[in-house]
Structures are given as C-alpha cells and as structure tokens.
C-alpha positions in Angstrom: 77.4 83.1 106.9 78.4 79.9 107.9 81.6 78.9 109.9 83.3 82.7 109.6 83.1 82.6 105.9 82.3 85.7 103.7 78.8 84.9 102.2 78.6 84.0 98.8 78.5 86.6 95.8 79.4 89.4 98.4 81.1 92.4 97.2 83.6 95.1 98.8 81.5 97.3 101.0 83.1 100.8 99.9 81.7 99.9 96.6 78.0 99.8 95.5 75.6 96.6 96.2 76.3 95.5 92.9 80.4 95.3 92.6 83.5 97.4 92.3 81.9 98.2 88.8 85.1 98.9 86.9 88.0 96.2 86.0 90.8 94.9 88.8 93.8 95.6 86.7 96.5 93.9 89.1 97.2 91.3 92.0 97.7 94.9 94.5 93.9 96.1 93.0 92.6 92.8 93.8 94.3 92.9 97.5 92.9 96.5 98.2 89.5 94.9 97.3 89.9 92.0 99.3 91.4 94.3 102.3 88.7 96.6 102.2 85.9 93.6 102.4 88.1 91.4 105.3 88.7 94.2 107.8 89.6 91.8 110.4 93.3 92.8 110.9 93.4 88.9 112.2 93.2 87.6 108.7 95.8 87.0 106.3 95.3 87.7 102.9 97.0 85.7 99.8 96.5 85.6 96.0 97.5 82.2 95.2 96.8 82.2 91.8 96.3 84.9 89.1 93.8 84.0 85.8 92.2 85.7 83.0 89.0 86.2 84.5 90.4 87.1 87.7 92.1 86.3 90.9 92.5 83.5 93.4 92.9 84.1 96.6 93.3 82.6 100.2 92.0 84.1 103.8 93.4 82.6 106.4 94.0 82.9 110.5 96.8 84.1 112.3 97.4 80.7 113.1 97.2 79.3 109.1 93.4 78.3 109.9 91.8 78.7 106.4 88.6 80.5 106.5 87.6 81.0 102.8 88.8 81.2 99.5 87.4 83.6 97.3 87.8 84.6 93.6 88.1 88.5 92.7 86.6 89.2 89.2 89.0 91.2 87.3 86.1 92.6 85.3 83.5 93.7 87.9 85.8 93.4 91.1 83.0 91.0 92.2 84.4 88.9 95.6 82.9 85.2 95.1 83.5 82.3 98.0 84.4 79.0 96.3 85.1 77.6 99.7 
C-alpha cells in the first residue's frame, strides 16, 4: 500500500475475499460499500461519476488531500484503485 492508498483489486472487508458477490444497484449501495472498506472517519467519500459498469468515486482528506480514486463494480461490488 503505497502513499495511504487502498491496494489494488481490494474488496469491502464485511464481504467475502472475493467481492460483495451480488450487484450495487445505486450511488447510496456503492457508498455503504465504499464506507464499510474506508473506516477512517477522516476521509471523505464522493461518487463523482456514475457508469454502466459501475461507479466512480473520490477519497479524499479532511483537508481536500486526495488519497485514491477507486471504481465500485456495480456487478460484483468489487472496489478497484485507478489512482
């Protein structure tokens, strides 16, 4: 993990080591994910963009620091970096 950022491929720890396993239906599924996984109440959370194959979505500081950006697959619930 390199410079605070999530590693790549990781997935939301309440979830099996494989994904979510079932589809994100919404931006507020896809923010419950992402909450779940960044526990650090320090880090804002943002979906800056919402696609077919899933969501877009920003983690940043308190201060507006980014630390990652990260993609939520709507089909497996899979949290990618594409930092």
């Amino acid at each position: 993990m390199g410079q605070g950022r999530a590693p790549y491929g990781a997935y939301c720890p309440q979830k099996e080591s494989y994904g979510a396993r079932r589809p994100v239906k919404g931006p507020e599924e896809a923010m419950a994910i992402l909450r779940s996984y960044f526990q650090d109440k320090e880090l804002i959370i943002n979906i800056v963009k919402e696609r077919r194959w899933g969501f877009i979505a920003e983690i940043t500081k308190q201060d507006g620091t980014l630390v990652d950006v990260v993609i939520v697959d709507r089909r497996t619930g899979r949290i990618r970096s594409i930092y």
